[in-house]
PDB file of N, CA, C, O and CB in Angstrom:
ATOM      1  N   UNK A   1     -77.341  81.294 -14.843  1.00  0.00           N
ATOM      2  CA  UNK A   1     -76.333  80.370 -14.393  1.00  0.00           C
ATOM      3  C   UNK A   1     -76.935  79.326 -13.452  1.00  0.00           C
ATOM      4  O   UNK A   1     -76.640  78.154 -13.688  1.00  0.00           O
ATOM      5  CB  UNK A   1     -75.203  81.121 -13.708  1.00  0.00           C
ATOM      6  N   UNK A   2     -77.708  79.582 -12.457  1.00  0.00           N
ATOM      7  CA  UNK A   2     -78.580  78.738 -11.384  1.00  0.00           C
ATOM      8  C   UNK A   2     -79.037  77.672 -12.493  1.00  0.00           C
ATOM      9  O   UNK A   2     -78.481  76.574 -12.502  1.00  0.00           O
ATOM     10  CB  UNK A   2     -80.040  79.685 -10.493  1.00  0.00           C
ATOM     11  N   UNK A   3     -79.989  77.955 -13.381  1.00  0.00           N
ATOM     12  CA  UNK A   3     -80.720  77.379 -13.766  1.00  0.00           C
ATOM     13  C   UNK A   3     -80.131  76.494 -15.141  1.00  0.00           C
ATOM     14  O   UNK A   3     -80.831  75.672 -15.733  1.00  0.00           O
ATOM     15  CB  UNK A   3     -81.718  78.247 -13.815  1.00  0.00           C
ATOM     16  N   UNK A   4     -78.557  76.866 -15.567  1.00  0.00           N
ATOM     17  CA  UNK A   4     -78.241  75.641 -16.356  1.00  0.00           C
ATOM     18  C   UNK A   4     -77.101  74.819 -15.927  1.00  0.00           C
ATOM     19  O   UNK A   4     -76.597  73.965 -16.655  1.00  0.00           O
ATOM     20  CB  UNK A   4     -77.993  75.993 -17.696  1.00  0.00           C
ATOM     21  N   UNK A   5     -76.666  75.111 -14.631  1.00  0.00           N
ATOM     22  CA  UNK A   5     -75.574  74.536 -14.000  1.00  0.00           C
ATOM     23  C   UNK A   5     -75.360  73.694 -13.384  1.00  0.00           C
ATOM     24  O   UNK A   5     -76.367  73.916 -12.711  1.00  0.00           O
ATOM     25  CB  UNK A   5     -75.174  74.979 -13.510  1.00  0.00           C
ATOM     26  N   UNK A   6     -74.922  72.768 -12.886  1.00  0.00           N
ATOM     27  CA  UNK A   6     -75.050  71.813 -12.098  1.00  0.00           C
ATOM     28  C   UNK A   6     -74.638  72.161 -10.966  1.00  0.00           C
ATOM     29  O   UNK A   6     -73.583  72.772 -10.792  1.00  0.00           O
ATOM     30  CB  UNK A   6     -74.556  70.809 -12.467  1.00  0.00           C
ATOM     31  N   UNK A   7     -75.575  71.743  -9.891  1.00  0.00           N
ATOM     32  CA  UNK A   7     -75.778  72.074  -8.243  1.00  0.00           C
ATOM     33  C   UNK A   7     -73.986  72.240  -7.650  1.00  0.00           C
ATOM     34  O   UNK A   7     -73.476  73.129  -6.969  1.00  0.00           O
ATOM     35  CB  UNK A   7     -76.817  70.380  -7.263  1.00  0.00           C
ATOM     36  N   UNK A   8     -73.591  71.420  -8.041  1.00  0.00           N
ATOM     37  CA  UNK A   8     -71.396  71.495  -7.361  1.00  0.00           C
ATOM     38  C   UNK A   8     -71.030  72.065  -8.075  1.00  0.00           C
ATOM     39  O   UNK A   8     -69.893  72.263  -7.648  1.00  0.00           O
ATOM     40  CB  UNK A   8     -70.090  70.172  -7.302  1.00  0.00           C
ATOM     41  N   UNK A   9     -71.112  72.652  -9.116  1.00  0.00           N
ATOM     42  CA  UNK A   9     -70.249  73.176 -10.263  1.00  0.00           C
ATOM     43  C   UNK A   9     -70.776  74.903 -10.209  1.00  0.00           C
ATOM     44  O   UNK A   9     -70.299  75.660 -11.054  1.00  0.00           O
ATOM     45  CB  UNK A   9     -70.645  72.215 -11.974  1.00  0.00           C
ATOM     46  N   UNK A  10     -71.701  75.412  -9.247  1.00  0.00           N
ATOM     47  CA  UNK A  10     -71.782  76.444  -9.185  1.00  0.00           C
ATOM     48  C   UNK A  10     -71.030  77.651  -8.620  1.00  0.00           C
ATOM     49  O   UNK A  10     -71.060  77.671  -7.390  1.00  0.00           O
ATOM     50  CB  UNK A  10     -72.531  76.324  -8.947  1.00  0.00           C
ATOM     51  N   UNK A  11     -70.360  78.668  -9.192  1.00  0.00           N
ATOM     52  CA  UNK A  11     -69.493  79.231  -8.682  1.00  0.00           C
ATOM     53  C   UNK A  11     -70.108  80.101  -7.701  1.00  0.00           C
ATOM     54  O   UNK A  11     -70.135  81.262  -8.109  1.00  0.00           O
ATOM     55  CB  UNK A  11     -68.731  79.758  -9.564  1.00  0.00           C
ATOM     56  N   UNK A  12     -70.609  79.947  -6.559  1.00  0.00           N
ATOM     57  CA  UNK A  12     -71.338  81.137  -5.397  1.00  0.00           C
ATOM     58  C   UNK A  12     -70.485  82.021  -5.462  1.00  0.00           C
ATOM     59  O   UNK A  12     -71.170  82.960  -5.055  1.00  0.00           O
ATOM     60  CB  UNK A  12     -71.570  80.786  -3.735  1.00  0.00           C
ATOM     61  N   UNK A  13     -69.343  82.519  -5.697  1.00  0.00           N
ATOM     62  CA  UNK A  13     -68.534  83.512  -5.394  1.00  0.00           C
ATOM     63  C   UNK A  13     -69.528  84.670  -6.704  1.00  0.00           C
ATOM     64  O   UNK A  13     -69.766  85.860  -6.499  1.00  0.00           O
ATOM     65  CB  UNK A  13     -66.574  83.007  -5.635  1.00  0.00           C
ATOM     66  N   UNK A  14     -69.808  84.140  -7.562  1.00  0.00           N
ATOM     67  CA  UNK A  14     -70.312  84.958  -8.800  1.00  0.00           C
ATOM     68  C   UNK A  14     -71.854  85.184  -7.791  1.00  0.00           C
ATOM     69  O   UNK A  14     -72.126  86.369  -7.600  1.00  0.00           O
ATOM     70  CB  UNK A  14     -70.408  83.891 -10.718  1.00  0.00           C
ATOM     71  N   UNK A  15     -72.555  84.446  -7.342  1.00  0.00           N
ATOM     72  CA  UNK A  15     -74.228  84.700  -6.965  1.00  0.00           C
ATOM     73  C   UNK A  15     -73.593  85.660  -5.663  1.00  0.00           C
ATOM     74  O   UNK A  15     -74.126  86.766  -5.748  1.00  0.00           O
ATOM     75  CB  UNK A  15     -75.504  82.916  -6.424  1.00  0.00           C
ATOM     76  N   UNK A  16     -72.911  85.625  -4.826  1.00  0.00           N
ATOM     77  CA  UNK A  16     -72.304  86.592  -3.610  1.00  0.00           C
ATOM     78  C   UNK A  16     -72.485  88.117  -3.903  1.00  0.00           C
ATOM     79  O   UNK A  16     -73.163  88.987  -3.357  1.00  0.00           O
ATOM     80  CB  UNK A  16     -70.617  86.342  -3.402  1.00  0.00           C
ATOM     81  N   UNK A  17     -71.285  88.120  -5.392  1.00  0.00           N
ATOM     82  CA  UNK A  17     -71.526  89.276  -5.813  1.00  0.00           C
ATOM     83  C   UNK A  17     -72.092  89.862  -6.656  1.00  0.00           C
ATOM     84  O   UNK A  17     -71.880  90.944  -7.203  1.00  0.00           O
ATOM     85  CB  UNK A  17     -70.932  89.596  -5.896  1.00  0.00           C
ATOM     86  N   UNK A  18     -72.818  89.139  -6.760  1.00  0.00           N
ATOM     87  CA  UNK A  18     -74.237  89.724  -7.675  1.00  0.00           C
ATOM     88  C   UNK A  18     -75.044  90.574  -6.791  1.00  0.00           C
ATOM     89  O   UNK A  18     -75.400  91.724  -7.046  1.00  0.00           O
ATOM     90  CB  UNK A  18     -75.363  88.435  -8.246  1.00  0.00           C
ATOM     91  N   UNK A  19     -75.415  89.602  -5.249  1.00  0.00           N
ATOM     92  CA  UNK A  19     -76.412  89.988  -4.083  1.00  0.00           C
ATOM     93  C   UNK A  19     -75.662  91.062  -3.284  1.00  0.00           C
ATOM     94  O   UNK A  19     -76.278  91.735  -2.458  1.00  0.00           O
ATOM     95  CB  UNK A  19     -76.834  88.653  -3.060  1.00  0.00           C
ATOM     96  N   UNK A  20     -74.493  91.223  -3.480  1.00  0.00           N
ATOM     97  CA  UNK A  20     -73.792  92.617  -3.174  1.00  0.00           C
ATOM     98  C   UNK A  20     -73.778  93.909  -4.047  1.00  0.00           C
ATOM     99  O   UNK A  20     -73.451  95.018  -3.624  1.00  0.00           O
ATOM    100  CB  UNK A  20     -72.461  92.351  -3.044  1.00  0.00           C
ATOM    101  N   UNK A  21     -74.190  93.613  -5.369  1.00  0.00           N
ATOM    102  CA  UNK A  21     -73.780  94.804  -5.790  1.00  0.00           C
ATOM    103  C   UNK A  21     -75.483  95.757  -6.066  1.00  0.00           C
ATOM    104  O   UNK A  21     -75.817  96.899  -6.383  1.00  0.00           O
ATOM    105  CB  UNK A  21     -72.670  94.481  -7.288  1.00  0.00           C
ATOM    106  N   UNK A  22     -76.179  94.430  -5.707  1.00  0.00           N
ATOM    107  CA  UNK A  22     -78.028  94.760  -5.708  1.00  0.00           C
ATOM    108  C   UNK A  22     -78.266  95.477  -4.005  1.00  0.00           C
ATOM    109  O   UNK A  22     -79.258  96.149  -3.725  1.00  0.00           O
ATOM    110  CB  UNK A  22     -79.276  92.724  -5.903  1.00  0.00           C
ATOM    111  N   UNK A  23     -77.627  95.298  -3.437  1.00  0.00           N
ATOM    112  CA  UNK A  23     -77.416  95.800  -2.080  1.00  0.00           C
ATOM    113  C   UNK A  23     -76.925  97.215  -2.372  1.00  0.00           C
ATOM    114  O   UNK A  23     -77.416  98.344  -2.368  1.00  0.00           O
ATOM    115  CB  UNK A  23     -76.358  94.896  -1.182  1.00  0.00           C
ATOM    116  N   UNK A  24     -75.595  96.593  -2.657  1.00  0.00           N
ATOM    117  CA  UNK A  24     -75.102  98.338  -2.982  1.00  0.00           C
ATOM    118  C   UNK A  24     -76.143  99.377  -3.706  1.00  0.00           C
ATOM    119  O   UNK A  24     -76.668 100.302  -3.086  1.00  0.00           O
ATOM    120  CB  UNK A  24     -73.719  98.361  -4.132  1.00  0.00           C
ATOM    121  N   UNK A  25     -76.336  99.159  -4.848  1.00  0.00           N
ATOM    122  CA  UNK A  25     -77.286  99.669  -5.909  1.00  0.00           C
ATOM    123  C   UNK A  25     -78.029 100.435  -5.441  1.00  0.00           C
ATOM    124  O   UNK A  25     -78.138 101.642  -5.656  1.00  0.00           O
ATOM    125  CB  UNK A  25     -78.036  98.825  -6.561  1.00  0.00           C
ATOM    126  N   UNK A  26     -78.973  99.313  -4.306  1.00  0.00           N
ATOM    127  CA  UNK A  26     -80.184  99.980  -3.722  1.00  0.00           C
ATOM    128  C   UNK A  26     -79.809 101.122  -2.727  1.00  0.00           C
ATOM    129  O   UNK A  26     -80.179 102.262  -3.006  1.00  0.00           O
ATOM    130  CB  UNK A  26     -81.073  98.912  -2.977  1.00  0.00           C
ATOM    131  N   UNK A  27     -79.016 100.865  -1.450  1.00  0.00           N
ATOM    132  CA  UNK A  27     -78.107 101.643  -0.353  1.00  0.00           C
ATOM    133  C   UNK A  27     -77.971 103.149  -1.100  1.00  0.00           C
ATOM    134  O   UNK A  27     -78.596 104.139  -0.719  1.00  0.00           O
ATOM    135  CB  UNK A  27     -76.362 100.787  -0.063  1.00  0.00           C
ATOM    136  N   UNK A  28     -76.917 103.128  -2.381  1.00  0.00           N
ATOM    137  CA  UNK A  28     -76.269 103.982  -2.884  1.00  0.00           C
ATOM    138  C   UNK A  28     -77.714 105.082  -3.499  1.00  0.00           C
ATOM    139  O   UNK A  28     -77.932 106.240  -3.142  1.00  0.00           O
ATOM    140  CB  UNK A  28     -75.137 103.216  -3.971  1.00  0.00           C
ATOM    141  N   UNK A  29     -78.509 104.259  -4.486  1.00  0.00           N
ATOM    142  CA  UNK A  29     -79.492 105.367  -5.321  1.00  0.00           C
ATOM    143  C   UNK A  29     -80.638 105.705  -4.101  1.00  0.00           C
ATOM    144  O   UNK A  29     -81.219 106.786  -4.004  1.00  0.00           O
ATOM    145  CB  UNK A  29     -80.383 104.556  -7.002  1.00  0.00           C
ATOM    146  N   UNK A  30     -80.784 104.819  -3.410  1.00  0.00           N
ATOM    147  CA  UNK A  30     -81.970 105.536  -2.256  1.00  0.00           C
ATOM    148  C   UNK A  30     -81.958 106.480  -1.459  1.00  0.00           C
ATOM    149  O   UNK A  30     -82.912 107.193  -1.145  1.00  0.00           O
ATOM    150  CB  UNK A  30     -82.348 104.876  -1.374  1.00  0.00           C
ATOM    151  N   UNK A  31     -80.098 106.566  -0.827  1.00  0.00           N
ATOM    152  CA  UNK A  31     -80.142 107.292  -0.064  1.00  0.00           C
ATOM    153  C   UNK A  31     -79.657 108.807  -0.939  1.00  0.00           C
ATOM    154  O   UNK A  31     -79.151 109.630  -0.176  1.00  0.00           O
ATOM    155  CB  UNK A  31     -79.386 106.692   1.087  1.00  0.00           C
ATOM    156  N   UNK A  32     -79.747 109.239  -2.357  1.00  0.00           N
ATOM    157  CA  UNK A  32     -80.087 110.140  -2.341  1.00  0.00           C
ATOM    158  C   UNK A  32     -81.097 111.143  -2.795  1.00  0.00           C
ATOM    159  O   UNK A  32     -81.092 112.373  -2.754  1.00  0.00           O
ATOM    160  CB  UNK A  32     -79.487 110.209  -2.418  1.00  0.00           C
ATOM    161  N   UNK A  33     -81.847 110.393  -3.179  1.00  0.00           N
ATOM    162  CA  UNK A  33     -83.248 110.944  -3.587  1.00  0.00           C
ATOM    163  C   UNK A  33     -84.224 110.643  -2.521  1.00  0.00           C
ATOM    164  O   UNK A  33     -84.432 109.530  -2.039  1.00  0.00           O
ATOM    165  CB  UNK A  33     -83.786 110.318  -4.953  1.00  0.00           C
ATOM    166  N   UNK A  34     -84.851 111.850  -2.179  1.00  0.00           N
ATOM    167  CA  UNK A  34     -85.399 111.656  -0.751  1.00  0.00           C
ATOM    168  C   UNK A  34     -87.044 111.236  -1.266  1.00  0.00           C
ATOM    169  O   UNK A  34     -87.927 110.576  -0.719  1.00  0.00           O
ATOM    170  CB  UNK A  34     -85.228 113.307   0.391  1.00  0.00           C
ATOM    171  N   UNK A  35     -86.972 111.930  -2.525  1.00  0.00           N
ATOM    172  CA  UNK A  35     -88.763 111.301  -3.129  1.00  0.00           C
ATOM    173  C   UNK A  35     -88.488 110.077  -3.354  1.00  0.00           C
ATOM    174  O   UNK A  35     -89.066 109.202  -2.710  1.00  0.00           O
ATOM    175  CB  UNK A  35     -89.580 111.937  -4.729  1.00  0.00           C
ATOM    176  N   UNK A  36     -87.659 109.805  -4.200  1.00  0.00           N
ATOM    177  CA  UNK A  36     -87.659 108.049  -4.955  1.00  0.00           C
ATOM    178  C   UNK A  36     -87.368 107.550  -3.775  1.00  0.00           C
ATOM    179  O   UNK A  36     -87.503 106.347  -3.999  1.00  0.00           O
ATOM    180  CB  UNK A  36     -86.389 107.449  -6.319  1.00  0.00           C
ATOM    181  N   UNK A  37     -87.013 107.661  -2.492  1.00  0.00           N
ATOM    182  CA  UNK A  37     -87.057 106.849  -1.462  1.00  0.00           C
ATOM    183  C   UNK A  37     -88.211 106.582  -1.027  1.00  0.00           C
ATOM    184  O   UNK A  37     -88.650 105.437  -1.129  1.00  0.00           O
ATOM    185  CB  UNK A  37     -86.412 107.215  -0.572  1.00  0.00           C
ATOM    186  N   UNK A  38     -88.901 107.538  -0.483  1.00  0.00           N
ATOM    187  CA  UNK A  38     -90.446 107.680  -0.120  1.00  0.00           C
ATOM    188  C   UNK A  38     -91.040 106.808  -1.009  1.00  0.00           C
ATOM    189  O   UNK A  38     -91.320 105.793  -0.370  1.00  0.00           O
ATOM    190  CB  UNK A  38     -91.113 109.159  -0.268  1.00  0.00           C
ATOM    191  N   UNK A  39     -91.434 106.674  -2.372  1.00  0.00           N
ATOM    192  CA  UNK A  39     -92.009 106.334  -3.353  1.00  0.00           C
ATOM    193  C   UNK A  39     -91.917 105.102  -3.314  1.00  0.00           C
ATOM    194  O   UNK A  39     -92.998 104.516  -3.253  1.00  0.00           O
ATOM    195  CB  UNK A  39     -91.673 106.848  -4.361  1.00  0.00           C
ATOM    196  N   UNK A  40     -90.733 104.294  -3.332  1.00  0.00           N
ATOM    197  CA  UNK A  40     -90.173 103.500  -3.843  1.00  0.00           C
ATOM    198  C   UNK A  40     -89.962 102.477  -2.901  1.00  0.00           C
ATOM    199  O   UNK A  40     -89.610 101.332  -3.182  1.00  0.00           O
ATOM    200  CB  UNK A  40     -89.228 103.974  -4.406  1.00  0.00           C
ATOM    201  N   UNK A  41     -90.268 103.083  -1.359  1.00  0.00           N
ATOM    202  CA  UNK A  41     -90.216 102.067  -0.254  1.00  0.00           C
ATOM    203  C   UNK A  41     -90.226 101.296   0.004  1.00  0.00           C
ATOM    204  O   UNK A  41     -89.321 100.820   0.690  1.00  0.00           O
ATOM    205  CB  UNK A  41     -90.525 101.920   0.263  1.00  0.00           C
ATOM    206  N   UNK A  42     -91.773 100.335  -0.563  1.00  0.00           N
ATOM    207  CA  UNK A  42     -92.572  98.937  -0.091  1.00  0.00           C
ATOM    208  C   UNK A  42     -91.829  98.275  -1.515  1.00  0.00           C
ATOM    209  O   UNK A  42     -91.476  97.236  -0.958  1.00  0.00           O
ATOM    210  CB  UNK A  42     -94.769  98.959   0.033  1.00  0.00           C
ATOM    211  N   UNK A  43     -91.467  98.150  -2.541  1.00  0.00           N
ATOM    212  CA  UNK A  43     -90.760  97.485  -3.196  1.00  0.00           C
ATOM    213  C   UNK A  43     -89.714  97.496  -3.141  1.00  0.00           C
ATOM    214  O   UNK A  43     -89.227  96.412  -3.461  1.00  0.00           O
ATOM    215  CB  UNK A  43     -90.907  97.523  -4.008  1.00  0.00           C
ATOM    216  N   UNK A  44     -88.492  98.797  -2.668  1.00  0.00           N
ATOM    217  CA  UNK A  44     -87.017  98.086  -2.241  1.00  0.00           C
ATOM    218  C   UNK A  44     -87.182  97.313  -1.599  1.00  0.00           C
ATOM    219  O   UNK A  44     -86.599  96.246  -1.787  1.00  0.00           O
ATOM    220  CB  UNK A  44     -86.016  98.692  -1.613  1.00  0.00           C
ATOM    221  N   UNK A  45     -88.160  97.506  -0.407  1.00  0.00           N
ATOM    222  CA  UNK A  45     -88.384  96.546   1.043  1.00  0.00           C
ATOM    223  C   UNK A  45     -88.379  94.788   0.509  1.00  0.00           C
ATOM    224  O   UNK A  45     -87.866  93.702   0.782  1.00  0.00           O
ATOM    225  CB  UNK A  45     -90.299  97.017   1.923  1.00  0.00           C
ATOM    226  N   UNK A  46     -89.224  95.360  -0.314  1.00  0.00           N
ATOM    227  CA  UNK A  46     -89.455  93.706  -0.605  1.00  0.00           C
ATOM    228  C   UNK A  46     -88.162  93.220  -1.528  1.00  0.00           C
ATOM    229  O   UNK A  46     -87.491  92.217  -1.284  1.00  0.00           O
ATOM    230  CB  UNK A  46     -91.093  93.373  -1.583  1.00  0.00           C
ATOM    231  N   UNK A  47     -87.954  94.102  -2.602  1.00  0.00           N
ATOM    232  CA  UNK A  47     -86.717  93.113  -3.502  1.00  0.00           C
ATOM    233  C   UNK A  47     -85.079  93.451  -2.208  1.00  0.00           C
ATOM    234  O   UNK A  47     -84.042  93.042  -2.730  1.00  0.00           O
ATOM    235  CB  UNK A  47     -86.332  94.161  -5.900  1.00  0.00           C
ATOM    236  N   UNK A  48     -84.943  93.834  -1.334  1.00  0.00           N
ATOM    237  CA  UNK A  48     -83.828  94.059  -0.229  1.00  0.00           C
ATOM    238  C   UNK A  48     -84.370  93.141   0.815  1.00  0.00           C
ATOM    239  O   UNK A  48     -83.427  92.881   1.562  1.00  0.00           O
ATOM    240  CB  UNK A  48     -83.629  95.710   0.359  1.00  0.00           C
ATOM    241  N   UNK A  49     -85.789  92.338   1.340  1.00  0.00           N
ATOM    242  CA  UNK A  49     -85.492  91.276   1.577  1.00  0.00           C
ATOM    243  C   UNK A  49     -85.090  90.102   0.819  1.00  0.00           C
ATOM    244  O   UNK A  49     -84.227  89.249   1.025  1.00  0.00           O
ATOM    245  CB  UNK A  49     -86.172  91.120   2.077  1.00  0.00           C
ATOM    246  N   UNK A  50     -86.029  90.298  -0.214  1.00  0.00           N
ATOM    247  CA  UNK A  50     -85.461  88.647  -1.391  1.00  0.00           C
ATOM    248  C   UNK A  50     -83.980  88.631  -0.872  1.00  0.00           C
ATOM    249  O   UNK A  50     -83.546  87.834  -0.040  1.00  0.00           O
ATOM    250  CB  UNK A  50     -85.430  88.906  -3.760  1.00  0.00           C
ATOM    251  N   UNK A  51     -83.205  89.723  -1.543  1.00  0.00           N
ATOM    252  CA  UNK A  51     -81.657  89.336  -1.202  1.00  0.00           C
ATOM    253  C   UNK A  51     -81.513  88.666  -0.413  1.00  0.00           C
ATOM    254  O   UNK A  51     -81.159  87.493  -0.535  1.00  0.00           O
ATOM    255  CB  UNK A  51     -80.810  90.161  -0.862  1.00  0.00           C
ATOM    256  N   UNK A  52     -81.871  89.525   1.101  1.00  0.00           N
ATOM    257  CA  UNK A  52     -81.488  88.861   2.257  1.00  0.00           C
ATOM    258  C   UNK A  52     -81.525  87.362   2.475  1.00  0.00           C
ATOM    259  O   UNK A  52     -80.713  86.660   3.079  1.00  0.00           O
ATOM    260  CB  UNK A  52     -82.175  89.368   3.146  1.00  0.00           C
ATOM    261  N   UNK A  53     -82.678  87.013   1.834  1.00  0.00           N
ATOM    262  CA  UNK A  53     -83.296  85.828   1.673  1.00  0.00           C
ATOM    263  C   UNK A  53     -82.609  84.977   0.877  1.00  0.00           C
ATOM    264  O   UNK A  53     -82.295  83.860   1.286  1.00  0.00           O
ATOM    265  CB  UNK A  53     -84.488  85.966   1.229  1.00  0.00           C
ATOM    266  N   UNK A  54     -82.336  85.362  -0.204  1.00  0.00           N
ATOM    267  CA  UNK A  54     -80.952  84.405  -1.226  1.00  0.00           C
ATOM    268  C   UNK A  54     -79.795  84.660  -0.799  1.00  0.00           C
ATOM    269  O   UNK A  54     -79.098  83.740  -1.228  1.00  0.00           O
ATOM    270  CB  UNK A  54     -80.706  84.758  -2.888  1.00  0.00           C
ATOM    271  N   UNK A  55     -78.943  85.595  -0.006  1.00  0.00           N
ATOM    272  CA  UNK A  55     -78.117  85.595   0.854  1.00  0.00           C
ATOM    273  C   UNK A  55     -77.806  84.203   2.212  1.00  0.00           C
ATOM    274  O   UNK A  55     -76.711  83.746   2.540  1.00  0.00           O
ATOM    275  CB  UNK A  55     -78.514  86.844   1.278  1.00  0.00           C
ATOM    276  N   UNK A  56     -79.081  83.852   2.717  1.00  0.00           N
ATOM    277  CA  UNK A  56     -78.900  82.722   3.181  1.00  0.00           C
ATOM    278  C   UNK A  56     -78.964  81.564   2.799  1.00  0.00           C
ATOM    279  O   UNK A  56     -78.522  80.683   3.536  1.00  0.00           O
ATOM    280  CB  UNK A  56     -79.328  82.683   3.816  1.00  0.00           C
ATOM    281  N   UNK A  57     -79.482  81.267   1.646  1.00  0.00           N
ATOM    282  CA  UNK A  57     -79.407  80.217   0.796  1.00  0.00           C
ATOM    283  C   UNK A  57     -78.372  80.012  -0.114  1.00  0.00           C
ATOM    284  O   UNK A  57     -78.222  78.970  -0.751  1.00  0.00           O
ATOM    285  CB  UNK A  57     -80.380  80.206   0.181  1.00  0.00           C
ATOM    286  N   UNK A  58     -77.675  80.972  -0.180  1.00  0.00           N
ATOM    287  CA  UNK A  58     -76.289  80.919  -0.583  1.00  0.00           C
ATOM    288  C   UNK A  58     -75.272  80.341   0.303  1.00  0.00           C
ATOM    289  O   UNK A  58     -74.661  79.280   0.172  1.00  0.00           O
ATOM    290  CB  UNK A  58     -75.889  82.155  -0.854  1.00  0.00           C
ATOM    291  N   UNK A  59     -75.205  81.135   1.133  1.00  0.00           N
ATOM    292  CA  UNK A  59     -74.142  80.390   2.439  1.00  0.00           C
ATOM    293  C   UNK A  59     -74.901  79.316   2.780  1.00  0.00           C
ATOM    294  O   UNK A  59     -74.074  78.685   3.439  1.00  0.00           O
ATOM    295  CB  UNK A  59     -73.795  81.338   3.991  1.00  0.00           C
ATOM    296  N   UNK A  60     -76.293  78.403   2.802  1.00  0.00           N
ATOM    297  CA  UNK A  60     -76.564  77.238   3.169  1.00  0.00           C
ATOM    298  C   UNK A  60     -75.580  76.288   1.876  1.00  0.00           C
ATOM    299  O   UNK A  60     -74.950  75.250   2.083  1.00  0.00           O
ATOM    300  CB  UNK A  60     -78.332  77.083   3.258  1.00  0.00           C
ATOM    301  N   UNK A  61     -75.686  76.887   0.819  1.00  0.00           N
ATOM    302  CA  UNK A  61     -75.578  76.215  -0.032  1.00  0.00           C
ATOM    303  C   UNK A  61     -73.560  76.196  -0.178  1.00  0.00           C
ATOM    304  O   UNK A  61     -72.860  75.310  -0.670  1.00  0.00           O
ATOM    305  CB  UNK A  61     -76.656  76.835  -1.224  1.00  0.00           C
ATOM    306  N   UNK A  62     -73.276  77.069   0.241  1.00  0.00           N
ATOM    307  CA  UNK A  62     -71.945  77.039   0.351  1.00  0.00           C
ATOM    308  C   UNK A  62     -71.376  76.203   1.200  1.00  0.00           C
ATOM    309  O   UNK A  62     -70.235  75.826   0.933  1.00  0.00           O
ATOM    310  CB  UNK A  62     -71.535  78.096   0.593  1.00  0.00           C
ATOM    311  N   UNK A  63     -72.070  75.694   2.486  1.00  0.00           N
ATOM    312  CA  UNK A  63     -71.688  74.517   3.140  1.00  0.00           C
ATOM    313  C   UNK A  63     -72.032  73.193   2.646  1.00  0.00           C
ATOM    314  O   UNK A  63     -71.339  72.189   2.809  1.00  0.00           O
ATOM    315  CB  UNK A  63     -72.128  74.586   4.311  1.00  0.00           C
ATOM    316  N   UNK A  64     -73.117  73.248   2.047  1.00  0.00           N
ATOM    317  CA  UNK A  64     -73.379  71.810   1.118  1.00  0.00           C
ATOM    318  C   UNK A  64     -71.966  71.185  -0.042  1.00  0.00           C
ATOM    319  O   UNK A  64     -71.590  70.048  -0.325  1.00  0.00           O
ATOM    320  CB  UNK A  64     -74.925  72.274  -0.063  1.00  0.00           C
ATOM    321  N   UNK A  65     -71.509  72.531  -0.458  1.00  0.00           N
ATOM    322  CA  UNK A  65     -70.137  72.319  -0.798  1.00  0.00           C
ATOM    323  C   UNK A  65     -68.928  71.361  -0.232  1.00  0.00           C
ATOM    324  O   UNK A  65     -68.506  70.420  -0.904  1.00  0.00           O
ATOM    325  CB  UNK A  65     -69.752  73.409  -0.681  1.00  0.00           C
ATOM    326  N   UNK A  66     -68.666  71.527   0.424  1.00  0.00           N
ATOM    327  CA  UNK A  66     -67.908  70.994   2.075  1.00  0.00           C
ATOM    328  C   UNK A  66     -67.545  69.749   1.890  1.00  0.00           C
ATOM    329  O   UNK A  66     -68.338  68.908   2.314  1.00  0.00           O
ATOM    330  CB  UNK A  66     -68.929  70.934   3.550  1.00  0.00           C
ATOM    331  N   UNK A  67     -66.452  69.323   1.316  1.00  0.00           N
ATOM    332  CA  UNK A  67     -66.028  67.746   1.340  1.00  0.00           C
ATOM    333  C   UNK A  67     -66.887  66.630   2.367  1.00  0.00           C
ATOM    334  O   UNK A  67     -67.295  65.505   2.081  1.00  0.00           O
ATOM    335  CB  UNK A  67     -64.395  67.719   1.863  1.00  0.00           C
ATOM    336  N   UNK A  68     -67.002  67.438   3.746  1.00  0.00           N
ATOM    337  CA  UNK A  68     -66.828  66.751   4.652  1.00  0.00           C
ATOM    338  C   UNK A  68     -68.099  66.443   4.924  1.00  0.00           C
ATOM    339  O   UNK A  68     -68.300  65.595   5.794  1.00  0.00           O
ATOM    340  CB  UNK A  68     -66.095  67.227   5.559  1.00  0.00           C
ATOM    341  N   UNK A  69     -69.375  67.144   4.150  1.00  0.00           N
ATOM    342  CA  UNK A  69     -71.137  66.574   3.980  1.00  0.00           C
ATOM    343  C   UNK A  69     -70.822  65.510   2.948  1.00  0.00           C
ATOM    344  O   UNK A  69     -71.724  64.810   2.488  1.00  0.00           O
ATOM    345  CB  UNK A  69     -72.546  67.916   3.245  1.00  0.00           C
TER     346      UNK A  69
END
C-alpha cells in the first residue's frame, strides 16, 4: 500500500494497525516460550525497534495530514 499510493491518500489507520498487531504478535509468542525467547532475542530486538521506528514516522506523517500544514 506505501509503495502504490499516493502520499494524502494513505489510510495510516491501516499502517497503525498493522504496527500493533506486529507488537502484539511479538509480546504475546515471546512471552511464552522461554527458549524461543532466549534464541530469538537480538532479532525481535531489532524487528520491535523497526516498529518503534515506523511508529514515529507514522504519527510524523499523520500530522503532515493536517489541513492546517
Amino acid at each position: 500500500m506505501c509503495y502504490t499510493t499516493a502520499f494524502l491518500q494513505l489510510d495510516l489507520s491501516v499502517i497503525v494497525k498493522s504496527i500493533a498487531k506486529v507488537t502484539k504478535y511479538f509480546d504475546e509468542k515471546l512471552s511464552r516460550n522461554d527458549f524461543v525467547y532466549q534464541k530469538s532475542q537480538p532479532l525481535t530486538k531489532a524487528i520491535i525497534n523497526q516498529v518503534k521506528d515506523t511508529s514515529v514516522i507514522v504519527d510524523f506523517a499523520k500530522n503532515l495530514h493536517k489541513d492546517s500544514l
